[in-house]
C-alpha positions in Angstrom: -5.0 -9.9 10.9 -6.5 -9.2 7.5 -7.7 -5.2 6.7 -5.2 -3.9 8.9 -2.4 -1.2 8.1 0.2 -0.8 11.6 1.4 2.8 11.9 3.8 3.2 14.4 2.7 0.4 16.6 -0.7 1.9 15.8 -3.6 -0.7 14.6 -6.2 0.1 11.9 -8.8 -1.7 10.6 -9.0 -0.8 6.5 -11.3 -0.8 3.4 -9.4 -1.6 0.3 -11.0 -0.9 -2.6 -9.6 -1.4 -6.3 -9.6 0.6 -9.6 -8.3 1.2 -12.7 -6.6 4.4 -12.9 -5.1 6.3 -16.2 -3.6 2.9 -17.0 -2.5 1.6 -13.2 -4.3 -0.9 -11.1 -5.0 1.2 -7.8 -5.5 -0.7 -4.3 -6.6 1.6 -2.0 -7.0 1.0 1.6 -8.8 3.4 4.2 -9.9 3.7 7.5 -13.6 4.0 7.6 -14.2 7.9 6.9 -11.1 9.2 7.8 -7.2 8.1 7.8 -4.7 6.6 7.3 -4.7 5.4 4.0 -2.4 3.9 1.6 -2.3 3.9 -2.4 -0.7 0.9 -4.2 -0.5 1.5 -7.9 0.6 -1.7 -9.9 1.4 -1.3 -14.1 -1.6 -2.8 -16.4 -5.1 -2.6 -15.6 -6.2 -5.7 -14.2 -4.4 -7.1 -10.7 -1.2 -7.9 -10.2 0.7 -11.1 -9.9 1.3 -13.0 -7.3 5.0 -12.7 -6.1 7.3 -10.0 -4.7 7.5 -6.4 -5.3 9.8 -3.7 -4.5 7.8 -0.1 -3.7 9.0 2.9 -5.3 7.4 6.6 -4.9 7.7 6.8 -8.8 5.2 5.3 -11.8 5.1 1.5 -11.3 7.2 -0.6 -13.8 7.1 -4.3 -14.0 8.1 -5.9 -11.2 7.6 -3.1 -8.8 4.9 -0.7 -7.8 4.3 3.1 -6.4 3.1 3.6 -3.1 2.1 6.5 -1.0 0.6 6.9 2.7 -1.7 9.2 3.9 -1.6 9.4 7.6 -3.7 12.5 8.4 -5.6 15.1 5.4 -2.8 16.7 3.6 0.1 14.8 4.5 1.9 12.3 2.2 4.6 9.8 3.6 7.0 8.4 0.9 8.4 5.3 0.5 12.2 4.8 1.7 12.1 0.4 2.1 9.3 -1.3 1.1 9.2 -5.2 -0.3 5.9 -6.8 -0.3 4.5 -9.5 -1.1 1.6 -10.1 -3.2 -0.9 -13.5 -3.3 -3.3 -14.4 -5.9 -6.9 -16.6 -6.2 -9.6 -16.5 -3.4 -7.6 -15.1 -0.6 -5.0 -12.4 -2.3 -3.8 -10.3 -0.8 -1.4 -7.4 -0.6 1.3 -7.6 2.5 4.6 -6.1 3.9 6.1 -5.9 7.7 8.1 -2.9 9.2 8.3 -0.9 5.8 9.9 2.5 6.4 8.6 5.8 5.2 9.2 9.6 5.5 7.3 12.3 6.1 10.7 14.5 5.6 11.6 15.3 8.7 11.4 12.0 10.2 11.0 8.0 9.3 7.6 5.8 10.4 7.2 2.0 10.0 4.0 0.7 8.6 3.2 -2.9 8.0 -0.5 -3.8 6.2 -2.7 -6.9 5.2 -4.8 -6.0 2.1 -7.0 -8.6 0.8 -8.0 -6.9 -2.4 
């Protein structure tokens, strides 16, 4: 359902949150007081359009967007496959299924629905 981010087969219910940071749009998801969380960073400064997006770990461009997780304080999981699709008006939203990222050592698949 809605404000969820699936970690390993692991449910969370999320806060997303969005802001304008040094010329990105942030969407910011977190558990309530702790983790996981994810950052989203789109290019521009207002929200992005609706449509399909590849994630990179590097500064978003047009057409695609950066992404990090954070499953636990001080650890950062990097994209590897990440496509996601974004919705616009009343009801947008941010989602992928089964994306894969690394913690370096080994891969985890997350899959999130972000209204934002």
């Amino acid at each position: 359902g809605p404000n969820t981010m699936v970690i390993d087969g692991t449910s969370n219910t999320v806060v997303t949150t969005n802001t304008v940071v040094g010329g990105s749009y942030l969407v910011l998801s977190t558990k309530a007081g702790s983790y996981p969380s994810s950052s989203i960073y789109f290019s521009g400064t207002s929200a992005p359009a609706a449509g399909t997006y590849t994630a990179s770990a590097n500064y978003p461009t047009s057409g695609n967007c950066g992404i990090t997780i954070t499953p636990a304080t001080s650890v950062t999981w990097t994209v590897v496959t990440c496509n996601m699709t974004v919705t616009s008006g009343s009801s947008r939203s941010i989602t992928f299924t089964n994306s894969t990222f690394t913690d370096g050592t080994n891969t985890h698949t997350v899959t999130v629905n972000l209204p934002f």
